[in-house]
N, C-alpha and C positions, 0 to 999 in steps of 0.2 A: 504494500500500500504506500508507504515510504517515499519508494524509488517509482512509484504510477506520479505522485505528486512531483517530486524532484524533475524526469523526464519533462511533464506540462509546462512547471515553472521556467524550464529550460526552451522548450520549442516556443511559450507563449513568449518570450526575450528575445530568442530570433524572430518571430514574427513582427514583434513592436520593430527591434532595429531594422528590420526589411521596409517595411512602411516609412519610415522614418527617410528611409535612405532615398524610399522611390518620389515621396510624396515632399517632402521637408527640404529637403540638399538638394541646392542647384546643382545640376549638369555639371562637370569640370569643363574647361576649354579645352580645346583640341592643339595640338602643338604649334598649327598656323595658325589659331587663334593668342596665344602665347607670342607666338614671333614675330606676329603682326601689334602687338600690345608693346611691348619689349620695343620695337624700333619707331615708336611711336612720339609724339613732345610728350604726351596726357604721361608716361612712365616715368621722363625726369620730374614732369612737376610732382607725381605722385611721392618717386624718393626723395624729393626736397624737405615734399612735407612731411614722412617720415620722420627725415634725419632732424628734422628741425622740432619734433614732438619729440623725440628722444634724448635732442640736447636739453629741452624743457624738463622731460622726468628726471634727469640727471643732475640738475639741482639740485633735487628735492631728495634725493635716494645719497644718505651719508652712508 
């Protein structure tokens, strides 16, 4: 009886992350999608303002 529970709790965990995965999470980009992003302006402004929210936490984090 134990291990009938255990098994459920198990497959009902994969079923939530299966949903989750299909329904919830965007699509990934595809690698022309990536290398079209990557050689793009929209990428250095994005790492600017990365680097520039990082130099900000770094402040703050003794």
């Amino acid at each position: 009886m134990r291990v009938l529970q255990i098994v459920t709790g198990v497959v009902g965990v994969v079923v939530v992350a299966m949903a989750i995965n299909a329904f919830v999470l965007p699509p990934l980009p595809t690698p022309e999608e990536i290398s079209a992003y990557m050689n793009s302006p929209q990428y250095l402004i994005d790492r600017a303002a990365a680097f520039r929210a990082a130099e900000e936490r770094a402040k703050y984090n003794f």
